[in-house]
N, C-alpha and C positions, 0 to 999 in steps of 0.2 A: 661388229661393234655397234653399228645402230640397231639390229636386233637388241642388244643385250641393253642399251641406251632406252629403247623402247618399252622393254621391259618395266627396267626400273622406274619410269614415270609412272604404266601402269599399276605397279605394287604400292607407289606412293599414293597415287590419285583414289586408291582402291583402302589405303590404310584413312587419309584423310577422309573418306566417303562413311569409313565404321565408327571413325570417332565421333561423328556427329549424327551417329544411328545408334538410339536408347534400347537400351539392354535387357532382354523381354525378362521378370523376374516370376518365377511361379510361386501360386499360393505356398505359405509357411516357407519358402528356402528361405535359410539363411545365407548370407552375402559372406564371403572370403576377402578380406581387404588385401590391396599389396602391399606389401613392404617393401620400403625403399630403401633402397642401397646406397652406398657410398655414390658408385659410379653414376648414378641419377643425378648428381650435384644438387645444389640448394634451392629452395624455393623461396623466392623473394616475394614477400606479400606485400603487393601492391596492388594490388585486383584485376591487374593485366597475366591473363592464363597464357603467358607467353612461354613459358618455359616446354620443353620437348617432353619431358614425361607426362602431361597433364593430355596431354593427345593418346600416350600409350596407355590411360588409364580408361575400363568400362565406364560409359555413360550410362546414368539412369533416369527414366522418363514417369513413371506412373503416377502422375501427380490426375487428382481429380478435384473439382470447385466443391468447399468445402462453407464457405460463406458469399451467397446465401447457399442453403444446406440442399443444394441439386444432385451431388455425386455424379454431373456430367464431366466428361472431356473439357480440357481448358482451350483457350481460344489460340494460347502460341506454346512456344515448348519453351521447356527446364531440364537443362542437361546437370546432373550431380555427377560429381566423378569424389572417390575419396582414397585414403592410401594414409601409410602412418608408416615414422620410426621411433626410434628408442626416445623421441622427445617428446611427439605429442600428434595428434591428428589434423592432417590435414583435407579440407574439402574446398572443389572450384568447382562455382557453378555458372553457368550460362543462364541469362535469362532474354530470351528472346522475344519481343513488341518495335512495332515504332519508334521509333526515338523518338518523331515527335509527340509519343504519348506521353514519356517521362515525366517524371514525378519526383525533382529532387530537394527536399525540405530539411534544412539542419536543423538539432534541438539540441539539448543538452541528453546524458548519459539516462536510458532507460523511459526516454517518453514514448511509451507503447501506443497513448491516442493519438496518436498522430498520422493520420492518411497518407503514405509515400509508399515509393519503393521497396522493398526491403527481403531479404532472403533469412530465414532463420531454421536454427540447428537446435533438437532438444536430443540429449544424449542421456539415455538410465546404464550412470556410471556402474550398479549396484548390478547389473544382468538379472537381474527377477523383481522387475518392477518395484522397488523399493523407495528410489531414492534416486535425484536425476540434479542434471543442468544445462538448460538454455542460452543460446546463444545467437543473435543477431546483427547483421550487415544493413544499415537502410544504404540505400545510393545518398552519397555523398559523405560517408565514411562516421556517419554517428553511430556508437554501436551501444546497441541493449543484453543485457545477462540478466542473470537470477537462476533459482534455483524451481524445481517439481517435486511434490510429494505424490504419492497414491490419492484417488486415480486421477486428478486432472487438479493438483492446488497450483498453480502456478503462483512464483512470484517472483519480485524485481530489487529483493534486497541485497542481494549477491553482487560483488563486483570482482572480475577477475581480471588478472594480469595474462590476457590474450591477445592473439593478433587479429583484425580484421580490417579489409578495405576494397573498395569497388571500383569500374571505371566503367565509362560510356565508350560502347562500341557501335559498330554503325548495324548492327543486326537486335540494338538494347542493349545490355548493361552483363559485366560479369561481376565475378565475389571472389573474395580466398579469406580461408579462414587458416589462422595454427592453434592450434589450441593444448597446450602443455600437459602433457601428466599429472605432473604436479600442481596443475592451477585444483585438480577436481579429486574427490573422493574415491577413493574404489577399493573393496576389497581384495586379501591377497587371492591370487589367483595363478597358479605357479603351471607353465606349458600354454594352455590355449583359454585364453582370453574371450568372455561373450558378450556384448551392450545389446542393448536397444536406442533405434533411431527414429527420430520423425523429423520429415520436413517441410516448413511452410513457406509457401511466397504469395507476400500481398501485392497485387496490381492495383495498384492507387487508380487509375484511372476508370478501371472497370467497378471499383471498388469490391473487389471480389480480394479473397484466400483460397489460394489452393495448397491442397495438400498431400502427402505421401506417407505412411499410407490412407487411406480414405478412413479419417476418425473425424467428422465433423463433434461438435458443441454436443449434436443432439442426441448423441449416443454413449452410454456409462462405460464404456472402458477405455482405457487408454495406454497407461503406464505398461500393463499386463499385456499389450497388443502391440507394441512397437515392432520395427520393422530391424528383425537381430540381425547379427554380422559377428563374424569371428576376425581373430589377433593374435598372433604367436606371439611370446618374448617380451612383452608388456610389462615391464618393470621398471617402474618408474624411480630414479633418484629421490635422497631426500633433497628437501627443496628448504633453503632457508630466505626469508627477507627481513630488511631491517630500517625503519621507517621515522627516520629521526625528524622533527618539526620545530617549527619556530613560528610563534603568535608572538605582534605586536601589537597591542588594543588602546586607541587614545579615546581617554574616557571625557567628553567635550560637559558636562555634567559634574565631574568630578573634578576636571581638570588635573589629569592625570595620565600617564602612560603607565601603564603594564606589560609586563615582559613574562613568556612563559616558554621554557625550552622543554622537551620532553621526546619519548620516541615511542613507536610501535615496533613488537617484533613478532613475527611471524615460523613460524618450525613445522615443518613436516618429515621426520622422519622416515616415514614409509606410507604408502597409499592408503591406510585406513587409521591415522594416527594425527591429531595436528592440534598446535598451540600457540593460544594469541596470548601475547600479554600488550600491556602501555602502561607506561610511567609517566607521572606528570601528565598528562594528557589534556590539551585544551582542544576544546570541541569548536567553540569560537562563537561567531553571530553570522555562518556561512547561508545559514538556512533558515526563512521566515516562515510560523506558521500562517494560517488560514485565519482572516476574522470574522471570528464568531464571538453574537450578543448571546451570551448565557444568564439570562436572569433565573433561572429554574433551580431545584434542590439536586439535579442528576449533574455529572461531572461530563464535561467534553472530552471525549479520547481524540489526542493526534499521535500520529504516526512516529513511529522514529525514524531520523533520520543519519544519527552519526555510526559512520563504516564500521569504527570499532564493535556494536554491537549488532548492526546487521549481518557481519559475516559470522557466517554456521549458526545462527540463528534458525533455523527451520529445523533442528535436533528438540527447542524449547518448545516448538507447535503442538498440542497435546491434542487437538481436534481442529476440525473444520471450525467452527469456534471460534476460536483462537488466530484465524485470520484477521488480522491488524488492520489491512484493508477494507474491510466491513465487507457485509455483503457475503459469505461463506453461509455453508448449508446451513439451514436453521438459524442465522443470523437475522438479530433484527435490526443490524443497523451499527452497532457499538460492539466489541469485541465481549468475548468469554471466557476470559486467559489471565492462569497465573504468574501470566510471567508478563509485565508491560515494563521494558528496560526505561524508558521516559521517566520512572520514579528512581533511577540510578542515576544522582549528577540532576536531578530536577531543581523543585523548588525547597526550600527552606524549610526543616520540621521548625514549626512555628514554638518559642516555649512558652512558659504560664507568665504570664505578665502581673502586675500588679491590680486592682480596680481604676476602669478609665484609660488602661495603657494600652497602646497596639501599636506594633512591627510599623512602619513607615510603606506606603503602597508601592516604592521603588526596589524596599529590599525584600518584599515578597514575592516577589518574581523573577529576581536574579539568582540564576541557577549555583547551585555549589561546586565547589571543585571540586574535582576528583585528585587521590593520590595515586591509585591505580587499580587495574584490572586484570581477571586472568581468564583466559580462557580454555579448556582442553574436550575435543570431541575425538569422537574414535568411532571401532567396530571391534568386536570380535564375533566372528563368525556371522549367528543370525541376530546378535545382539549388538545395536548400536546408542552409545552412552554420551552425556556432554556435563561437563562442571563449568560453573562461572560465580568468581569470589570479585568484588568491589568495595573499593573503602572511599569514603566522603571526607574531606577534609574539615577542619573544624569552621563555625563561619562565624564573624562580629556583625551584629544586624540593630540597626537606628531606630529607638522607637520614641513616641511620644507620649506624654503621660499628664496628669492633672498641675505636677511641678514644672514641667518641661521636657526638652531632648535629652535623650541619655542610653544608655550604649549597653546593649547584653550580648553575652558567649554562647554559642549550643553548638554542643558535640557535633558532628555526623553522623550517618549514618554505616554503618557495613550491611552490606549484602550477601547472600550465597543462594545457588541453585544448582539443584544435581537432578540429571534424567538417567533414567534407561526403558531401552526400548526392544524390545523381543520380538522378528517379523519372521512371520512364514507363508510360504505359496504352497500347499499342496494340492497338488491337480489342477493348478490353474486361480486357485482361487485365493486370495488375501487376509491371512488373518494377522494380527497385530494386538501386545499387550504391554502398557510403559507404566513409568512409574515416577513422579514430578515431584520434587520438593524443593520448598524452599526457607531463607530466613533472612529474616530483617532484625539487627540491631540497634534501638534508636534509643535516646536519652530516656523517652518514655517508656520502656520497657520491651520486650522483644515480642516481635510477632511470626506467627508459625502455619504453616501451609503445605498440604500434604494430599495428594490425587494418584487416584487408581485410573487409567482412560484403557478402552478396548477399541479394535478396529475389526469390522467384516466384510468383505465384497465373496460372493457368490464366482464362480467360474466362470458366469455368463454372461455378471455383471449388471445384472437385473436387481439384486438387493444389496445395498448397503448400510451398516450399521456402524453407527459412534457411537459411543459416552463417555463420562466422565464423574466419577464419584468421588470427592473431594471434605478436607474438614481443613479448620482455621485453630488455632490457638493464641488468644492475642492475651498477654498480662493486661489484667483490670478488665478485658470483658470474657473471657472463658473460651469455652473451646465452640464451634458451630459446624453445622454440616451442609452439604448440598451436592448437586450434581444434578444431571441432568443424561437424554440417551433421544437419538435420533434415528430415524428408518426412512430409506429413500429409496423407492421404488421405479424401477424404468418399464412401464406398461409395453412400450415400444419408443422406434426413433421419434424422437422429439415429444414423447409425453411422459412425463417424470409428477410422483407426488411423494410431495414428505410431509413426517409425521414426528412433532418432539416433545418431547414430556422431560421438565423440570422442575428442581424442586429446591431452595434454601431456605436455610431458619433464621430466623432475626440475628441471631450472635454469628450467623457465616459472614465472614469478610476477610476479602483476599487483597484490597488494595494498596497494602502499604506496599509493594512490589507485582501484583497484577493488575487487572479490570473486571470491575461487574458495576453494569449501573443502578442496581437494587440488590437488595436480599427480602428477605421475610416474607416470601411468594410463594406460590406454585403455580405454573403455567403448561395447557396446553396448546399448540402449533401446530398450523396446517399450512400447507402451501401447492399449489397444482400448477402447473408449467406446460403450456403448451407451444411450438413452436413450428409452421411451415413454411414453406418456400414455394414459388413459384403462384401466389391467386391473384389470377388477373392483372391487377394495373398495380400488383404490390409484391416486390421481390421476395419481401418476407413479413412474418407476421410474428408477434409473442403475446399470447395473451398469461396472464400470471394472476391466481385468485390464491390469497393466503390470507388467514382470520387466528385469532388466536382470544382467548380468554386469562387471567389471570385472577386470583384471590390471594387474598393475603393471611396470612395464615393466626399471626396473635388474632386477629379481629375473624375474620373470613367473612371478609367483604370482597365484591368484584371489583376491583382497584388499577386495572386496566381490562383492554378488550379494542375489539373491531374486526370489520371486515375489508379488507383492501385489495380494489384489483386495478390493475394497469395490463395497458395494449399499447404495445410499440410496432408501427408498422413502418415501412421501408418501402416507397415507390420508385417506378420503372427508370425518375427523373434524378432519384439518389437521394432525394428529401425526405426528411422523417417526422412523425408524429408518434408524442407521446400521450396518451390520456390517462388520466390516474381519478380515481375515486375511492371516496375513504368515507364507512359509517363509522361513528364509536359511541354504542350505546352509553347510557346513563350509567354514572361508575362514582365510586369515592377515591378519594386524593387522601393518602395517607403520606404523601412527601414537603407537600409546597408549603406546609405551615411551618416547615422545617423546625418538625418536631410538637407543635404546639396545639395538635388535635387533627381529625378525623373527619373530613367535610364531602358532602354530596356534588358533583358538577352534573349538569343535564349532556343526553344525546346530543351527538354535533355531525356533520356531514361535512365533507371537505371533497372538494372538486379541482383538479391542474390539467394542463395543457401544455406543449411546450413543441416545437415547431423549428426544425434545422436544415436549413439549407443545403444543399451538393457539396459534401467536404472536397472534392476536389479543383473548386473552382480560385479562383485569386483571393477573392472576396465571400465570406461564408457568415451569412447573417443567423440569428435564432429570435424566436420572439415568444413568449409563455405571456400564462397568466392567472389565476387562479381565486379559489371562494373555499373559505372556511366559518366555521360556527364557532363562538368563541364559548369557554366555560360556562360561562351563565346565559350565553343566547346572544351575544352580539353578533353582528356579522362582518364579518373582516377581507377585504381585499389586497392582492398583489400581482405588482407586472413587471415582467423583464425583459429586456433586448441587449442584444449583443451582439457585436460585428469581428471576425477576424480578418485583416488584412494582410496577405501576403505577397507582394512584389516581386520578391524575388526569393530564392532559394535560402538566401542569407538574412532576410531580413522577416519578421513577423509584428504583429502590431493588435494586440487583444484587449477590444472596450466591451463594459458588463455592465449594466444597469439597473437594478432593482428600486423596486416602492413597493410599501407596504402599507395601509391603512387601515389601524388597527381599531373596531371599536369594542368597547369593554373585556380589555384585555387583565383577566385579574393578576395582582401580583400583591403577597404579601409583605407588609409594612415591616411591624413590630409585634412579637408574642403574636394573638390571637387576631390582631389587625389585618385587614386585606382592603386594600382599595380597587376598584377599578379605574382605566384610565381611557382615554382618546389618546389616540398615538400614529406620528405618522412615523417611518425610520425609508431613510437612501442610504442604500448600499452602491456604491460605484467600483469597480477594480480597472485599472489600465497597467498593463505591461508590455513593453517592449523589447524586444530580441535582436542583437544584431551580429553572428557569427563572422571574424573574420577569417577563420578556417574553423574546419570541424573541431577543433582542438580547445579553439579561444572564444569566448563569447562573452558580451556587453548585455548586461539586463537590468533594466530599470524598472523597478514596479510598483506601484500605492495601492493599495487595500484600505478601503474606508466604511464606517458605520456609523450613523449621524441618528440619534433618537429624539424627538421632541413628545412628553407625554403631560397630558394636562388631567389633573384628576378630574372623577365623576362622583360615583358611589361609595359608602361605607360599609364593611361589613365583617360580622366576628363569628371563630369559628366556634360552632356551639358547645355546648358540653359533652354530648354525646355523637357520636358519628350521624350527621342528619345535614340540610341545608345550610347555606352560609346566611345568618341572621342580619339582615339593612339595620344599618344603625344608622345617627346621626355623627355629622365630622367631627371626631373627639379635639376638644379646646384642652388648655390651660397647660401647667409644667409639665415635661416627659412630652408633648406634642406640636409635632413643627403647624406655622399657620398655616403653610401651605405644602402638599404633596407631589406637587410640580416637579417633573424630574427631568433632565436633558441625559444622554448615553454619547460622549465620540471616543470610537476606537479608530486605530493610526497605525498602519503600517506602510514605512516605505523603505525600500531598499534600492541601493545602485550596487551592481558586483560584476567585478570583473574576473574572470577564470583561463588560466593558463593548462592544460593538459600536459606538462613537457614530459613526459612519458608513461608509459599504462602506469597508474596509482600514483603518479606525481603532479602534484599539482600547485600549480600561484595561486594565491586567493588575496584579491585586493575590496573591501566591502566596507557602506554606508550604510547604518540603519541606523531606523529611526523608529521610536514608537511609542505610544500613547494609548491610557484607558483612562479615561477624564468621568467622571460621573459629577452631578450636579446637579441643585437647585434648576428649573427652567429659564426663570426671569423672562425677559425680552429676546433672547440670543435668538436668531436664528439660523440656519443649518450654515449658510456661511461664516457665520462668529461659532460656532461649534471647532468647522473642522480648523479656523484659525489658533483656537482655543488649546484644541489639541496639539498640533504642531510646536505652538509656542511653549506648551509644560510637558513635554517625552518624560518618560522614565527610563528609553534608553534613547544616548544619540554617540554611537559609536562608528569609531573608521578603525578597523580590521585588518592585517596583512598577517598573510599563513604562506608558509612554503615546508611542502612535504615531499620525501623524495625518497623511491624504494631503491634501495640495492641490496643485491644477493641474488640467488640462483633463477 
């Protein structure tokens, strides 16, 4: 009996010793998951891998540092274990350090900068690199999703009804993730089942990623290289949900309540089929943008942010381009995309008013209602398609006129957008052909939009190519063309160059439903990228040189241009510097007269700085500062600092500070008028964060912009495209005596957020906000931002409650 007793301790001691021994995987195998049985009983996601099968399951180790781009051994181990049934996939993973290294920072859903703990999952639901989604555990149970394109687009518009949660153990921290069938896309696939997997774990205190398998940043493949795995029986239910909401909005301005019921519903019939619609839909005042002082002729792009359109939104992506997030290949900063949903439920088609009349500054910027929306995305086979129809409700808009106040109707607007998209791998290699259109119905006539985009990667992943060949049809200005095509080259690891060549005609324009910040161009782009690790006293390095030319095509004049390069380096201490310098030869301004002639600006040089402290410390200071040359030769200063305070895991505390000193900053008046100005502008942001679980969080935050600008010079644009001509300060009727101007913008909100379960959500909010422009006088920055505060054009208190049920 003790024999046999003895035994079994050994076979235990000896099973416990394998589970915590990582599983040698050889090049190209693909991995067999288990499938779980009845008899396995249930796994309860809590991030406690307490359960008995999670020990009978292989562990896997091969994880190597991936940022900075070393492809060494990591300094403690990551055990993955995975397994799956007829619901959805399950993964637990160990993550082995100190405890007292930990790193545990709560945020809100999807804050990827943020230095903490965190384990994450990207899964290419599509098995041939196609098409994927992401998923994330930080320690302390915040969790991040979104959605991959080919080869490396990630993004964070995606929110899924999945499980995820972590806990601290005494060897570091574990994870469990579920992740449903039905939350994700996947083509039919009838017997054995194939994905692609990668996985990352940030060590916040090392401030390292490690990764599985070894695909650093600095290398062009990704998608096509994942780390496969097989699945028997993988058929997923349809999955239906149904998302009924209720907005209360007291309008303190109006003095009025608003009541708005409506619902979302959700249908997936089968894995490669799925349909959103919403009725009634209020979006609300859950989310504030960014302040930004736009005095220029080019339009500011922000993001979108309401679920209803971010979910299966990356079917409308037509290129790298067309990342909304800025910053995508060949991006200079603003997006290149037919499709910007922001113009669905925006602002007000403005209509023709009388002489002397205009819309009221409050109701041009209260967004319209919607009546509803629809949405349906699919696949068939290597063909994946998406429709989305929206209708605008009619709106009554206050305006004022030479008689007085008085009250006009304008229609709404309808929407529609249809893609398809045609992808193939043969031999490894990526090719891709879609097809985008869209329409817009507005009181003024209807406008029309129509794009051919191509996609290339090489097998080896050394060359990639986009484009996008696109025409517009708008009643009252004709039809227009454009496009553009880019080439990106990977010399080796970590040296990447591109190359793009675009082109539109004065009548191209796509924005009554996408983005473009000009038309009537053609532009070349260059950009070269280089990126190491490990020199001397600097973990890593990036240097980036891109220059680009542009002419204008009615005139063909050089109408923009320069050279910009920036070095971001990373020392041994965790601190970072960034340096940035910018030429931009002598060029003409065919925009800023908005519309009113063709004027010459001289060469300008601009120089930044900007300096970051050890994101893993309590306290994480930045400090910048910088020098630019203004249009006609002024010279311009600005500085900034910033502290973020973190106490504890639950609490965060972020101050921002900008100044600017502006001299001969031109901006034009009226018609042919342009003054310059002396200008100083404070920009301040403070928010605070205080989670009482990962679930609920308290955020209060003010965004300010305060401009004081006192004229200097006069100046008109010539007849002919040439310099801007000094005049004398034009007197007498049609001209103000003085061109003194003050700028405060106001955003502040307090919001409180209830999670009470995946996609359900309280939303209790205070906003407030203000875009004040004005005469100078005497005000100074603190009679500005009083100024503001005290005339909003909005000051609303919000309550949302939304709550999914079904499968």
């Amino acid at each position: 009996m003790e024999r046999v007793l003895g035994l079994v301790v050994l076979l235990l001691i000896g099973a416990a010793t394998r589970a915590d021994i990582a599983v040698e995987i050889a090049p190209g195998e693909v991995l067999r998951l288990t499938r779980l049985a009845a008899v396995d009983g249930d796994i309860v996601i809590d991030g406690a891998l307490n359960e008995a099968v999670w020990r009978q399951l292989p562990a896997y180790d091969p994880f190597v540092v991936i940022e900075p781009d070393t492809l060494t051994a990591p300094r403690h181990r990551t055990l993955i274990r995975l397994a799956y049934d007829d619901r959805g996939l399950y993964l637990g993973a160990e993550m082995h350090q100190p405890p007292e290294t930990l790193i545990k920072r709560l945020s809100s859903r999807d804050d990827r900068a943020l230095n903490r703990d965190s384990i994450n999952l990207t899964l290419d639901t599509s098995g041939e690199g196609r098409y994927g989604f992401w998923f994330g555990v930080n320690l302390g149970d915040t969790l991040s999703d979104g959605t991959v394109l080919p080869e490396r687009s990630f993004s964070n518009d995606w929110d899924g009804p999945w499980r995820g949660r972590s806990r601290e153990t005494e060897f570091g921290w574990t994870a469990e993730f579920f992740i449903p069938w039905s939350t994700v896309s996947m083509p039919v696939a009838p017997g054995v089942r194939r994905m692609g997997l990668y996985m990352s774990r940030k060590v916040a205190y090392l401030e390292e990623r490690w990764g599985w398998p070894a695909l650093p940043d600095t290398v062009p493949r990704f998608m096509s290289v994942l780390q496969g795995f097989e699945m028997e029986g993988v058929a997923p239910r349809q999955q239906y949900n149904f998302y009924p909401f209720l907005g209360i909005t007291q309008d303190h301005i109006d003095d009025e309540v608003r009541y708005r019921v409506g619902a979302d519903v959700f249908w997936r019939p089968s894995t490669n089929f799925q349909l959103n619609a919403t009725v009634n839909p209020d979006f609300g005042n859950v989310e504030t943008d960014e302040v930004i002082i736009n005095l220029s002729a080019t339009e500011t792009f922000f993001p979108e942010k309401r679920l209803f359109f971010l979910e299966g939104q990356e079917i409308f992506v037509a290129s790298p381009r067309a990342d909304t997030r800025g910053g995508g290949v060949g991006s200079s900063g603003a997006p290149y995309t037919m499709v910007n949903t922001r113009r669905i439920g925006g602002r007000p088609e403005l209509p023709v008013l009388p002489p002397g009349s205009a819309v009221t500054a409050r109701d041009r910027i209260q967004p319209v209602d919607l009546l509803g929306a629809a949405k349906v995305t699919g696949q068939l086979g290597a063909l994946r398609y998406g429709v989305l129809g929206a209708f605008e409700d009619d709106v009554t808009l206050n305006a004022q006129g030479p008689d007085g106040a008085f009250r006009v109707r304008q229609d709404g607007n309808d929407y529609g957008i249809a893609r398809v998209l045609y992808e193939d791998n043969p031999r490894g290699a990526y090719r891709a052909l879609g097809f985008l259109s869209t329409a817009v119905k507005k009181p003024t006539g209807d406008a029309l939009a129509h794009g051919i985009d191509w996609h290339y990667l090489t097998s080896n992943g050394k060359l990639k190519i986009d484009g996008q060949a696109m025409t517009s049809d708008i009643d009252g200005v004709g039809r227009g063309h454009g496009g553009f095509v880019d080439f990106e080259y990977t010399y080796r690891r970590g040296m990447v160059q591109r190359l793009g060549l675009e082109y539109f005609d004065e009548d191209f324009n796509i924005n009554d439903l996408g983005f473009l910040e000009r038309n009537d161009h053609y532009r070349l782009r260059s950009a070269f990228v280089f990126t190491r690790a490990n020199l001397g006293p600097l973990r890593s390095n990036q240097l980036d040189i891109r220059g680009f030319l542009q002419k204008s095509i009615s005139e063909s004049l050089l109408n923009a241009g320069g050279i910009f390069i920036s070095n971001r380096a990373e020392f041994r201490n965790l601190s970072r510097l960034t340096l940035r310098l910018h030429f931009l030869p002598g060029q003409y301004d065919d925009l800023n007269s908005f519309g009113n002639g063709t004027f010459r600006i001289d060469k300008r040089r601009e120089a930044f700085a900007l300096w970051e402290s050890d994101s893993t410390r309590a306290v994480v200071m930045l400090l910048g500062g910088g020098f630019r040359e203004e249009n006609l030769g002024g010279d311009s200063w600005m500085a900034e600092a910033g502290v973020v305070w973190r106490p504890s895991d639950r609490f965060n505390l972020t101050m921002k500070l900008r100044y600017d000193d502006r001299d001969e900053w031109l901006l034009q008046q009226q018609d042919t008028l342009f003054a310059t100005f002396q200008a100083e502008q404070w920009q301040p942001k403070l928010s605070a964060d205080f989670f009482i679980t990962a679930r609920q969080q308290l955020r209060v935050s003010l965004d300010w912009v305060g401009i004081r600008a006192e004229e200097d010079r006069f100046l008109r644009v010539p007849g002919r495209p040439g310099g801007l001509i000094e005049v004398d300060k034009p007197v007498g009727p049609g001209f103000r005596p003085s061109y003194d101007f003050s700028v405060s913008q106001l955003n502040v909100q307090a919001r409180y957020r209830w999670e009470i379960a995946p996609l359900s959500d309280i939303f209790l909010v205070y906003t407030r906000q203000a875009d004040r422009r004005a005469p100078l006088g005497d005000d100074g920055f603190t009679d500005l931002a009083d100024h503001a505060w005290n005339a909003p054009l909005q000051n609303l208190l919000v309550f949302k409650i939304r709550y999914r049920f079904g499968s």
